[in-house]
SETORRO-388139 format. One record per residue (C-alpha): residue in three letters; x, y, z. Coordinates in steps of 0.02 Angstrom, whole numbers, padded with zeros to 5 digits. Example, Ala and Ser with C-alpha at 12.3 -4.5 7.8 and 13.67 -1.06 7.14 Angstrom:
2
(ala (00615 -00225 00390))
(ser (00684 -00053 00357))
This chain:
410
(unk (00752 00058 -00982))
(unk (00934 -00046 -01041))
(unk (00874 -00212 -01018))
(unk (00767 -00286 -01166))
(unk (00568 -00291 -01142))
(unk (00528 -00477 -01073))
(unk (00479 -00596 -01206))
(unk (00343 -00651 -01089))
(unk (00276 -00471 -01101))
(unk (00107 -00461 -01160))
(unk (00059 -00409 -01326))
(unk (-00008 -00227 -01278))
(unk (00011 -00152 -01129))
(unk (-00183 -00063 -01105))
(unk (-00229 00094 -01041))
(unk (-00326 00059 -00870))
(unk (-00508 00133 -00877))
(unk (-00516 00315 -00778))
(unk (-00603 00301 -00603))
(unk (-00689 00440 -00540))
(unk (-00617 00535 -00405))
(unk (-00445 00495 -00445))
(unk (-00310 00581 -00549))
(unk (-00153 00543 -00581))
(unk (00034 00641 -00644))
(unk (00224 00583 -00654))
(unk (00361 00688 -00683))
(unk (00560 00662 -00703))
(unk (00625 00719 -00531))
(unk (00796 00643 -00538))
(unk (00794 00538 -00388))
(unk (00902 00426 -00461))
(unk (00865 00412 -00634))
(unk (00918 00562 -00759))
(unk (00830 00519 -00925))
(unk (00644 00462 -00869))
(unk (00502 00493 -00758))
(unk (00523 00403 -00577))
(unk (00378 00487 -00463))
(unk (00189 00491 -00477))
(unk (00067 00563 -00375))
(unk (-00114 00499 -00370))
(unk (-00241 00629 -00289))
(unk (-00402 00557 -00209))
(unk (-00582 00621 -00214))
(unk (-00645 00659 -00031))
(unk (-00704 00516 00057))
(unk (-00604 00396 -00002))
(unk (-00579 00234 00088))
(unk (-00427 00093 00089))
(unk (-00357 -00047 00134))
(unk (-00175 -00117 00112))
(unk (-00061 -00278 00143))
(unk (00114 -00229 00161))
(unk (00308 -00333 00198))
(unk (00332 -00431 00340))
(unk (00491 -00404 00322))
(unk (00603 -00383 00477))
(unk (00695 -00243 00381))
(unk (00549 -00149 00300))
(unk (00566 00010 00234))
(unk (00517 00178 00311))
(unk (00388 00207 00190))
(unk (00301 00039 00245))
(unk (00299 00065 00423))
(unk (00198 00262 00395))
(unk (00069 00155 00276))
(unk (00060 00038 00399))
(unk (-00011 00192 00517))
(unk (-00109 00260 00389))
(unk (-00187 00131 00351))
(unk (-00278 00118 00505))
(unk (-00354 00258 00491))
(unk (-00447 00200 00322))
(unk (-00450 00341 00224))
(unk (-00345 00412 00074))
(unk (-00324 00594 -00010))
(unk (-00145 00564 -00088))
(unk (00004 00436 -00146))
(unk (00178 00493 -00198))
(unk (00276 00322 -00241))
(unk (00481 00373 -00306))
(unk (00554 00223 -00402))
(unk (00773 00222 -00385))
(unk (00781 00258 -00181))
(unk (00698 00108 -00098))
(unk (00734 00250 00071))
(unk (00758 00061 00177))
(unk (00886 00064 00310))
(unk (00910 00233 00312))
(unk (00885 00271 00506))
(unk (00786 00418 00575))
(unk (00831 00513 00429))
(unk (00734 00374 00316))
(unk (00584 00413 00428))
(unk (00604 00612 00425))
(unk (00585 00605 00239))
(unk (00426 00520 00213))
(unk (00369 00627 00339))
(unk (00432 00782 00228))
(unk (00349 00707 00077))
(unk (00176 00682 00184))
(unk (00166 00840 00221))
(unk (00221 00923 00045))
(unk (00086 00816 -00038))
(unk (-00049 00845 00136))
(unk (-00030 01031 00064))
(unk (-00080 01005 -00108))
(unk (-00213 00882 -00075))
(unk (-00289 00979 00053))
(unk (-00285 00850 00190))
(unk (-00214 00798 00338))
(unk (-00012 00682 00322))
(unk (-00089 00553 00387))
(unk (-00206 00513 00236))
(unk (-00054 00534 00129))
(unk (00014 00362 00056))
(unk (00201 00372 00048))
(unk (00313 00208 -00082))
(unk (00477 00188 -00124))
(unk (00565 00067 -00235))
(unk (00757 00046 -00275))
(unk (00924 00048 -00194))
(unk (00926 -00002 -00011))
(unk (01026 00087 00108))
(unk (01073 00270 00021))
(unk (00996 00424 00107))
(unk (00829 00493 -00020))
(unk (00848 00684 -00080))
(unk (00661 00687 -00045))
(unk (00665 00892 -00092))
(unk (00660 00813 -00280))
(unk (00503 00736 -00220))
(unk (00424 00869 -00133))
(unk (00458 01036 -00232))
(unk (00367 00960 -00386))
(unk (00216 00911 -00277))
(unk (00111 01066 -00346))
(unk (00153 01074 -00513))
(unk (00121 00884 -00515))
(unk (-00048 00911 -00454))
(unk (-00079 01049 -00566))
(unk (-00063 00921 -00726))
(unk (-00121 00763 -00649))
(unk (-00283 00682 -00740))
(unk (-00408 00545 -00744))
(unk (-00324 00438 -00889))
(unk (-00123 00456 -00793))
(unk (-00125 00280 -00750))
(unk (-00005 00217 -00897))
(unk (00127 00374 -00857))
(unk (00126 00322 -00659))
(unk (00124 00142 -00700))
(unk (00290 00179 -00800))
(unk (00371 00284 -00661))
(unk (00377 00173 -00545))
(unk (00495 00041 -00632))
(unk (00668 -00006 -00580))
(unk (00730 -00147 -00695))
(unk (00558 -00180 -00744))
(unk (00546 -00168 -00921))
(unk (00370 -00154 -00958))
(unk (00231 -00054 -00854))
(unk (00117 -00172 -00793))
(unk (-00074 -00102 -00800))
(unk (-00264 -00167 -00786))
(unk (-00438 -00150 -00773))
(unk (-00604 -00213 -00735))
(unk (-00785 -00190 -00749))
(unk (-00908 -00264 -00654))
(unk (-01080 -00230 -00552))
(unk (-01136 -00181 -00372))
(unk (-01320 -00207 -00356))
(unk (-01328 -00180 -00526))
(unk (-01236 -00037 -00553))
(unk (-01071 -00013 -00641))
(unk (-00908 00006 -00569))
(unk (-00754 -00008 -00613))
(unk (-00561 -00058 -00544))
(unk (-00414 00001 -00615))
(unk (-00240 -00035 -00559))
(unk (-00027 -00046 -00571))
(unk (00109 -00153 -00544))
(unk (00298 -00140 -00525))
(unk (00425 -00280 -00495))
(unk (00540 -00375 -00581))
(unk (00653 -00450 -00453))
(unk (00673 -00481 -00269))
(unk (00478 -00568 -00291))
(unk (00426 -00691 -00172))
(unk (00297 -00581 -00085))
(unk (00259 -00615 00094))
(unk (00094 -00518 00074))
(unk (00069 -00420 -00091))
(unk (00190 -00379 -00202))
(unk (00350 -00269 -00231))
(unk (00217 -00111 -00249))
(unk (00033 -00139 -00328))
(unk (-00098 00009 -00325))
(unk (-00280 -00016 -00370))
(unk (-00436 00118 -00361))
(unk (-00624 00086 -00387))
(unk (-00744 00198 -00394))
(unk (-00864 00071 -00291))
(unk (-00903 00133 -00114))
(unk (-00843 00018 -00001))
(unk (-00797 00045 00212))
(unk (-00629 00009 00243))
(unk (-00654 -00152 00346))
(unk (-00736 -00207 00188))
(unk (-00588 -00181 00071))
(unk (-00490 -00265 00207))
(unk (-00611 -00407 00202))
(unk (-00607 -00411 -00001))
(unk (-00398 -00379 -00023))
(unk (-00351 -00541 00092))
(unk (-00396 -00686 -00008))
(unk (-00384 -00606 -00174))
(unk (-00194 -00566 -00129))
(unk (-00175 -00754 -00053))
(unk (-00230 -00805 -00214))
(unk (-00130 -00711 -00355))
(unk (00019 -00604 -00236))
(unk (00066 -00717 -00116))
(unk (00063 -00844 -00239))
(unk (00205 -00809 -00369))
(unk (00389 -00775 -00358))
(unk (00532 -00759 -00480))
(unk (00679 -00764 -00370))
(unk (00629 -00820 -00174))
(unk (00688 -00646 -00127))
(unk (00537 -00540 -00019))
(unk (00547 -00338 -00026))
(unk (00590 -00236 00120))
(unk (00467 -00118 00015))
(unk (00310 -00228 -00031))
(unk (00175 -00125 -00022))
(unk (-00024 -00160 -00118))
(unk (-00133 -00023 -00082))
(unk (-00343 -00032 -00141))
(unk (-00419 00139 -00135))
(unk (-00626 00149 -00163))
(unk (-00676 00341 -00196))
(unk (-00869 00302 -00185))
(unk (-00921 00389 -00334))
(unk (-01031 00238 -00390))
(unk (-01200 00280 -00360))
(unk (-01248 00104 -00317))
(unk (-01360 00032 -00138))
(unk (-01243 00035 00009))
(unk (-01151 -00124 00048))
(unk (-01204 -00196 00222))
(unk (-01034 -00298 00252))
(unk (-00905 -00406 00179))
(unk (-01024 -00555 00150))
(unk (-01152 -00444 00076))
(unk (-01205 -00556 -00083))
(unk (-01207 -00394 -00200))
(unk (-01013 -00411 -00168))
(unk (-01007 -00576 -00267))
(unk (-00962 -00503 -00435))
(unk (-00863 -00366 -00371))
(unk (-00733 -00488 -00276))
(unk (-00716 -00595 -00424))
(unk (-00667 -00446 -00540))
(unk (-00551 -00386 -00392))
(unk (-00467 -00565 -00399))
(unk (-00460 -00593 -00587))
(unk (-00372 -00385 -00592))
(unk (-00231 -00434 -00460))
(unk (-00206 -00593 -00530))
(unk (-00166 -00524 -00708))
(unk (-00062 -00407 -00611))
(unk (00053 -00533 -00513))
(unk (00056 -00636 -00685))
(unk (00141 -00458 -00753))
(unk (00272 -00469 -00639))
(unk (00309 -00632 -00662))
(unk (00311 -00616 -00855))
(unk (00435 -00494 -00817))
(unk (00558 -00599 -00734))
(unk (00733 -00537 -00727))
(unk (00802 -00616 -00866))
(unk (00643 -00739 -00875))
(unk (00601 -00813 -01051))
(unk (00473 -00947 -00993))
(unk (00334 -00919 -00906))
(unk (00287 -01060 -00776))
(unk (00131 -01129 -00688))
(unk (00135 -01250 -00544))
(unk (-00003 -01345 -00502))
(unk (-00037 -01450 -00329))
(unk (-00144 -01552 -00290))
(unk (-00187 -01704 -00157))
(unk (-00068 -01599 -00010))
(unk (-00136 -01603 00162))
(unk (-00225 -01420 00157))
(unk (-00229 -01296 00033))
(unk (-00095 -01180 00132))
(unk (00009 -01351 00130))
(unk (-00023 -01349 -00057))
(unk (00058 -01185 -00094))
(unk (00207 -01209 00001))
(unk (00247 -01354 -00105))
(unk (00233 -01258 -00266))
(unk (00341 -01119 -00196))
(unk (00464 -01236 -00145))
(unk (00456 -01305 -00338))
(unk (00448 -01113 -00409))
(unk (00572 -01055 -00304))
(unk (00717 -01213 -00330))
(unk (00850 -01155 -00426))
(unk (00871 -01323 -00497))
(unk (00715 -01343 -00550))
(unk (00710 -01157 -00626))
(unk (00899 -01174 -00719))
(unk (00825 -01339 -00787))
(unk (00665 -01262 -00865))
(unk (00789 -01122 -00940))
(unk (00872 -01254 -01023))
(unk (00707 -01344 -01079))
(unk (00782 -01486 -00985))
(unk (00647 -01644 -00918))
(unk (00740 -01680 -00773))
(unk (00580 -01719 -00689))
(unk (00700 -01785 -00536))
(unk (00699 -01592 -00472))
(unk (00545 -01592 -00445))
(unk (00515 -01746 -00341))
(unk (00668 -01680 -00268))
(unk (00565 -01501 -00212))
(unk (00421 -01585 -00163))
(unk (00516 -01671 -00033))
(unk (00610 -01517 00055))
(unk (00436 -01423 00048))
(unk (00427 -01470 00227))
(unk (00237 -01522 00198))
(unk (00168 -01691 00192))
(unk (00204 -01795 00037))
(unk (00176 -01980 00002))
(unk (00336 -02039 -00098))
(unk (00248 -02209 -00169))
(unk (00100 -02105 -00243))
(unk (00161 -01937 -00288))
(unk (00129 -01919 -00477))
(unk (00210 -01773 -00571))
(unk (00158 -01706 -00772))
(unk (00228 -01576 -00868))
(unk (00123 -01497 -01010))
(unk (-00014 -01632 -00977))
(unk (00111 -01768 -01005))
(unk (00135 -01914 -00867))
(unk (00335 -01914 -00801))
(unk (00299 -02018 -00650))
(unk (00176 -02101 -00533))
(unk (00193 -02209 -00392))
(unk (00354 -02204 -00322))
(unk (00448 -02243 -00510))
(unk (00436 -02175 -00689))
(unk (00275 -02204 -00767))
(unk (00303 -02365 -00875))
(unk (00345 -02344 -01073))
(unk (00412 -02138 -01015))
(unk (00449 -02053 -01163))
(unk (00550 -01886 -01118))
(unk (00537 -01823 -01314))
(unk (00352 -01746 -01293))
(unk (00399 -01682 -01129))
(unk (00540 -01599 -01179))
(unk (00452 -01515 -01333))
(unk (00333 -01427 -01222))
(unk (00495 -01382 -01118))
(unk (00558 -01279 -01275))
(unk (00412 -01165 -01263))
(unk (00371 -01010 -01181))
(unk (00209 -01065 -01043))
(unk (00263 -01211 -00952))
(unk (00149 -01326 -00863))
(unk (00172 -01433 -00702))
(unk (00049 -01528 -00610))
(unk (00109 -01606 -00451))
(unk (-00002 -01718 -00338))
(unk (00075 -01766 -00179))
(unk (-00053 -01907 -00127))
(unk (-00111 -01869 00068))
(unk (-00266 -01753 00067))
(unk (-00400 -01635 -00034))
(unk (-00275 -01463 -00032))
(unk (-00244 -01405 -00199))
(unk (-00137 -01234 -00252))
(unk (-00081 -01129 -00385))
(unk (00090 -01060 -00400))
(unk (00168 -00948 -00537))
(unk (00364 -00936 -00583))
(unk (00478 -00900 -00726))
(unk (00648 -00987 -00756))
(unk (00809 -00933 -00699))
(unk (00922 -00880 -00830))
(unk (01119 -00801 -00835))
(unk (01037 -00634 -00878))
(unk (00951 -00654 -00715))
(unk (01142 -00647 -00632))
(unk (01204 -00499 -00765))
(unk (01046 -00399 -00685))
(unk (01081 -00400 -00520))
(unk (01273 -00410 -00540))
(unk (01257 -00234 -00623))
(unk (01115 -00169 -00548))
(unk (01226 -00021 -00450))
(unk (01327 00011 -00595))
């Protein structure tokens, strides 16, 4: 890509594990881009089930609103995802060319269009030359493997600048499985579901109510709990396919107790994930974790911390390793949630700032400040009227956050 890879990036970027019954191929179509791959196709095993969250945007995408109709049917052969055409606003022809692309990959995968997953990320508004899609469908299929993830992971980036991969192992009735999944996003991230587009397979077997059951909470918990920029997708889209190659004892339900392990692995895989995204950050260099506590419920809670993460003040100050600690109170209190002024208390890296309506007595900003120079920031806010605690992620806001997105066409 031209931008510069995050400095929040991780350290190596892994190859997620293979899962049975899935394979995986990306090619350079030329959708937009000219010198890289931008689409991937991931063929499923018959049989397999899934579950997705998607936008609630008002102005979703065309690709959203067929995956919203697949998805209750509950069962997946194929995904084709195109990164540099989000195909949003783009009228009936928008609609006509997922439909193309449904059918192109319902051919190869032997299967009907409706169990054909359909994603788009980019530009809003321009008109997608899906035949660049489509006529490489076979030939895609042809190369596609078990060990692909890392190639599609990297096709579907925009100003990402690092492909954003994990995986998992854990048990089911004492059997092995395993999840393995991808990320994209960079900006416009403050998902009102999911995120900008996450897709994870297991090879567990698992209904489709099930998954439904599982993906909720783990997605309030890591998705809907970060943003970079208070922007939400017209395209957000997190799909969780299961391929049921695990030979392990059937599950009886969502609140089966053999599901215990499974659902943690599932949250601690999408919560790496959303951390990814945040890491990469247009233009982020500090990586930022919000803490709430003592808000009136736990929904209450989060809404606080986004209104913290999401404050350009209180972003542009943590960019300039800045302890104006004023921000923050001054968040809390357009969060539109309960909040006792006289006994909020506020600390950053572990440090007291304030407590009790005042700044705590003897403040010293100096300490404060020196954890503000690093790279993992750390706020704890509590807020003084109840038991509801949250987590929120964020990243600073930066000028190379504006030279992005002012250039982003260009």
């Amino acid at each position: 890509m031209d931008h510069p890879i995050s400095p929040l990036a991780p350290a190596r970027i892994i190859d997620p594990a293979p899962i049975a019954g899935v394979r995986l191929a990306a090619r350079a179509c030329g959708v937009r881009y000219t010198d890289r791959t931008d689409v991937m196709l991931a063929l499923f095993d018959p049989g397999t089930t899934v579950a997705g969250v998607l936008t609630q945007s008002a102005t979703r995408s065309a690709p959203v609103e067929w995956c919203a109709r697949g998805l209750t049917g509950g069962q997946a052969r194929a995904l084709v995802v195109n990164a540099g055409n989000a195909n949003t606003f783009t009228g009936l022809r928008g609609a006509s060319s997922v439909d193309n692309i449904a059918t192109a990959a319902a051919a190869v995968a032997g299967c009907a269009p409706e169990e054909v997953f359909v994603s788009s990320t980019g530009t809003i508004g321009e008109f997608l030359p899906d035949e660049r899609i489509t006529l490489p469908l076979m030939e895609m299929a042809a190369t596609a493997r078990p060990d692909g993830w890392r190639d599609a992971a990297q096709a579907i980036m925009t100003t990402d600048t690092f492909p954003k991969t994990a995986t998992a192992e854990t048990q089911l009735g004492g059997v092995p499985v395993r999840l393995s999944g991808i990320a994209k996003g960079s900006g416009m991230i403050a998902p009102d579901m999911a995120t900008m587009l996450c897709y994870v397979a297991t090879d567990a077997a698992l209904p489709a109510p099930v998954l439904r059951a599982l993906l909720g909470p783990a997605v309030d918990a890591s998705f809907n709990s970060i943003t970079v920029d208070g922007d939400t997708s017209t395209s957000d889209t997190l799909l969780l396919f299961a391929t049921a190659r695990a030979d392990h004892p059937p599950v009886t339900g969502a609140d089966d107790p053999a599901l215990t392990p499974f659902r943690e692995a599932l949250g601690v895989l999408l919560r790496d994930l959303a951390h990814q995204v945040v890491r990469d950050g247009e233009g982020a260099s500090r990586f930022v974790e919000i803490r709430v506590t003592g808000a009136e419920s736990d929904r209450a809670a989060r809404r606080i911390g986004l209104a913290i993460g999401n404050s350009p003040l209180v972003k542009t100050a943590i960019a300039g390793a800045d302890a104006n600690w004023g921000r923050i109170v001054m968040a809390v209190g357009k969060a539109g949630e309960r909040a006792d002024r006289d006994r909020l208390a506020i600390r950053i890296g572990g440090l007291p700032v304030c407590a009790e309506g005042l700044a705590v007595p003897g403040y010293d900003e100096a300490p404060v400040a020196e954890h503000m120079k690093g790279q993992e920031i750390l706020v704890a806010v509590d807020v003084g009227v109840g038991q509801g605690t949250a987590t929120v992620w964020t990243c600073d806001l930066t000028h190379r956050y504006i030279e992005i997105n002012a250039d982003y066409r260009s």
